[in-house]
C-alpha positions in Angstrom: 7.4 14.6 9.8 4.7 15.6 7.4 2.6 13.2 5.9 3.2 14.6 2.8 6.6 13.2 3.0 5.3 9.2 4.1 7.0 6.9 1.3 6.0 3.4 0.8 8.0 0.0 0.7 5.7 -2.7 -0.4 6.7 -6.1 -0.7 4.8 -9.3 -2.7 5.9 -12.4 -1.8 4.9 -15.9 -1.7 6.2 -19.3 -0.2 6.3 -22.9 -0.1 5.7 -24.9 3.4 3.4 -24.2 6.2 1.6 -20.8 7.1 2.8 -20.8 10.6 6.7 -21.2 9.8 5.9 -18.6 7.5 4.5 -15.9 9.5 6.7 -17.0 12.8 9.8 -16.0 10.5 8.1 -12.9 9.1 7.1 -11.1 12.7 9.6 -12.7 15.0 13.3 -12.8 12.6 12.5 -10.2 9.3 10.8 -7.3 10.2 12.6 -6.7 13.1 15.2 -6.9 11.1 13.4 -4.4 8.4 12.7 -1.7 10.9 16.1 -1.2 11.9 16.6 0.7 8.5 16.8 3.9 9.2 14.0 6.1 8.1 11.2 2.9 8.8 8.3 4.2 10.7 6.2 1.2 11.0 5.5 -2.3 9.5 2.1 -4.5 8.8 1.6 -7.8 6.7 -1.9 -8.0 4.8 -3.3 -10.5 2.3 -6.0 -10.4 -0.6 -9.4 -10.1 1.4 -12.2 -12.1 0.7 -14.4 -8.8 -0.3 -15.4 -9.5 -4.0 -13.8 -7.1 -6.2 -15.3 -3.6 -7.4 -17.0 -4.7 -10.7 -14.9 -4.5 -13.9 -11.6 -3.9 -12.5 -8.5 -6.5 -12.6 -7.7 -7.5 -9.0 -4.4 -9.8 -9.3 -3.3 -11.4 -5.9 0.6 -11.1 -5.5 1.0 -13.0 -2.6 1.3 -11.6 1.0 2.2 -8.1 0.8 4.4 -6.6 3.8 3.4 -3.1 4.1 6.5 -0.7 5.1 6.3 3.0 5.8 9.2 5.1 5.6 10.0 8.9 6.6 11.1 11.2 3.7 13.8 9.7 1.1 13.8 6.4 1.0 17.1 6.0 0.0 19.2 5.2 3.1 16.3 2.5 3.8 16.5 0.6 0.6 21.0 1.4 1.0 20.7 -0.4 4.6 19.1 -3.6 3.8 21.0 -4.3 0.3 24.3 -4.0 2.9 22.2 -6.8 5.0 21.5 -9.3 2.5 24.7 -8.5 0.9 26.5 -9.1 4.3 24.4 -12.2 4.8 23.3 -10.1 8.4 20.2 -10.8 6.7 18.9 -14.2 5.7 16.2 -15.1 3.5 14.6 -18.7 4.4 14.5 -21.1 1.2 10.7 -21.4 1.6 10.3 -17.8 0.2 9.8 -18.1 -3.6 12.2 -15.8 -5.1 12.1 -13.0 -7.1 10.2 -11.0 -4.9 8.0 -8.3 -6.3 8.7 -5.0 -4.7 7.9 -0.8 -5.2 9.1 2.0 -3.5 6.3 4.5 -3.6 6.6 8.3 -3.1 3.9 10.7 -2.1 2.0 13.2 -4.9 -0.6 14.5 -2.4 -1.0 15.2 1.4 -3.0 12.6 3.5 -6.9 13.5 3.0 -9.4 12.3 6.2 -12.5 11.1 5.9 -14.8 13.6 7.3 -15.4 13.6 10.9 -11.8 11.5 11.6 -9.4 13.9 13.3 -6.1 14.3 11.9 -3.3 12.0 12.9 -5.4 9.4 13.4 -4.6 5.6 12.5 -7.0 3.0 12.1 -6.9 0.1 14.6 -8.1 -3.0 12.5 -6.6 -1.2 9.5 -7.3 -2.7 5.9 -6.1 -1.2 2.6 -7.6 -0.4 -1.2 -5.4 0.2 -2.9 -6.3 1.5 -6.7 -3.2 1.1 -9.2 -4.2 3.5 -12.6 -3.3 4.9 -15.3 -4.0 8.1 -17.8 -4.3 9.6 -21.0 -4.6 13.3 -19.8 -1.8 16.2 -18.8 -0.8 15.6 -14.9 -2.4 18.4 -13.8 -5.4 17.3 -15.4 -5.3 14.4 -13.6 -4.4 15.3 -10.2 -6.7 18.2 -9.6 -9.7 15.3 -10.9 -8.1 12.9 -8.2 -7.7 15.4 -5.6 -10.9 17.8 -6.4 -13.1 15.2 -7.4 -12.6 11.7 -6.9 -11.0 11.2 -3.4 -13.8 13.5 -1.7 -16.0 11.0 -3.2 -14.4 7.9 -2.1 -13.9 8.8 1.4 -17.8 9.5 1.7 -17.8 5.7 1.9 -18.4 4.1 5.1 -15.1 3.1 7.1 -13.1 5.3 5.3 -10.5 6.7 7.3 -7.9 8.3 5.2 -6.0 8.3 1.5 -3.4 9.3 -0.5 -1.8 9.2 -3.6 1.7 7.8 -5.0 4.2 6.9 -7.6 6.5 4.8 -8.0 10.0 6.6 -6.4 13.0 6.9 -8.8 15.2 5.2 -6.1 16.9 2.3 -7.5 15.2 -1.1 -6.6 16.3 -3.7 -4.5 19.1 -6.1 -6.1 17.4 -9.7 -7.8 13.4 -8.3 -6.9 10.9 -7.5 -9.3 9.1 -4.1 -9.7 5.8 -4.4 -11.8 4.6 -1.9 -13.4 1.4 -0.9 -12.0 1.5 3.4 -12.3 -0.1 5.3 -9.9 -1.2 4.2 -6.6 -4.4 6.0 -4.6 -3.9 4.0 -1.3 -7.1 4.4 1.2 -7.0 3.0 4.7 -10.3 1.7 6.2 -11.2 0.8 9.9 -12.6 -2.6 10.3 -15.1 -4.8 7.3 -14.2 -3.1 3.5 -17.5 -4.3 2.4 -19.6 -1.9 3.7 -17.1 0.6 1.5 -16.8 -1.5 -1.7 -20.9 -1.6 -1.7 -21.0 2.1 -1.4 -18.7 2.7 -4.3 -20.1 0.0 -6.1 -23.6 1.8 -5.7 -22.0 5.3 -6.4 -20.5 3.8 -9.7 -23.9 2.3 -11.2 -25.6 4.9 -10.2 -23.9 7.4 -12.6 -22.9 9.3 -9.3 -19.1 8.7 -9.2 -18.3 8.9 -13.2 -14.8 8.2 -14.1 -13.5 10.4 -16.7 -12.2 9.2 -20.5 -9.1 10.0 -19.6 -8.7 7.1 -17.4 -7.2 3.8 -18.4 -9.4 0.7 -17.7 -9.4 -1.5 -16.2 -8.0 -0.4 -13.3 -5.6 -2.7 -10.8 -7.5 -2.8 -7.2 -6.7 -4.8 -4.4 -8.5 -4.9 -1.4 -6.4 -5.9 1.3 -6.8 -7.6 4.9 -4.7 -7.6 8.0 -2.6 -10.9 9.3 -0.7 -9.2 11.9 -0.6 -6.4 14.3 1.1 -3.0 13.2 4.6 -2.9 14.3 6.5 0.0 15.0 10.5 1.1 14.4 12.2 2.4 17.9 11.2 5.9 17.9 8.7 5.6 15.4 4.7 6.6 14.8 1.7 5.0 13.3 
């Protein structure tokens, strides 16, 4: 499949009771359950790091976020588990706190690498920044600044491995969640420690290096995210 075609299920949540029946129920009864969707290529649960934030940028925590990413159209995926809930083969505990907050992301760009990483590959102690904006400009405008410009930059940070861009997918949303409204997503992955990376930026952006056109809407939504479990993978699927 080509990158180009990776969508995105991301899912916010937060719950009441203790971590560990929390995360038991997550990796042993409800992604297992997820990945048997069709089109679900593999599955990862992060959390707000404890990086501090690029300066003068919002960076709301939603909760624990379970990462999903899907092949192509993600609309057989987001058709199979509405039939589970609906069903009741799938069962959500009472110590989630419901609504969730969920978006189904498609791809605008290819997957970029950092220099030096070779194609294909996938981070092992994978963390996420993930850069939610917005814009005054024409598209085109926009995207050729993004892609000509401004992820070359970023990925000359240290542990960058890879990034791409997104918006949120016309497929209908899950029945009873919440979709906030965040507008486009660039989504870099990083190997290992994001600080190293946020300093660089940080650095790039004071020193007049990186310069972020008028034409973007600040402040911009960033989260910088951390793993809690391993990646897990759908029968047949790839990293």
């Amino acid at each position: 499949m080509p990158d180009s075609q990776r969508a995105l299920f991301l899912a916010y949540s937060t719950h009441t009771g203790d971590k560990e029946t929390f995360e038991n129920w997550y990796d042993e009864v409800h992604i297992p359950d997820v990945l048997s969707a069709p089109g679900l290529r593999n599955a990862q649960r992060f959390v707000l790091a404890d990086t501090k934030p690029m300066p003068g940028v919002d960076s709301p925590d939603l909760g624990h976020l379970a990462y999903y990413e899907l092949e192509g159209d993600p609309t057989p995926f987001r058709e199979e588990v509405k039939r589970q809930l609906m069903s009741g083969d799938m069962v959500l505990p009472d110590f989630l706190d419901q609504p969730f907050k969920t978006l189904i992301m498609e791809p605008v760009s290819e997957i970029v690498y950092a220099e030096g990483v070779e194609p294909g590959t996938f981070p092992e102690d994978r963390h996420l920044f993930m850069a939610f904006s917005r814009y005054t400009s024409d598209e085109d405008t926009f995207n050729k600044w993004y892609d000509e410009v401004h992820v070359p930059q970023v990925l000359s940070a240290p542990g960058l491995v890879r990034a791409q861009r997104f918006v949120t997918s016309g497929v209908k949303p899950l029945p009873g969640v919440e979709t906030p409204d965040l507008g486009h997503l660039a989504l870099y992955e990083l190997e290992g420690d994001p600080t190293p990376f946020r300093d660089e930026v940080k650095r790039l952006l004071m020193s007049g290096e990186m310069v972020i056109p008028d034409f973007m809407i600040q402040p911009f939504t960033t989260m910088i995210m951390k793993p809690v479990s391993r990646p897990a993978q759908a029968s047949g699927g790839a990293p």
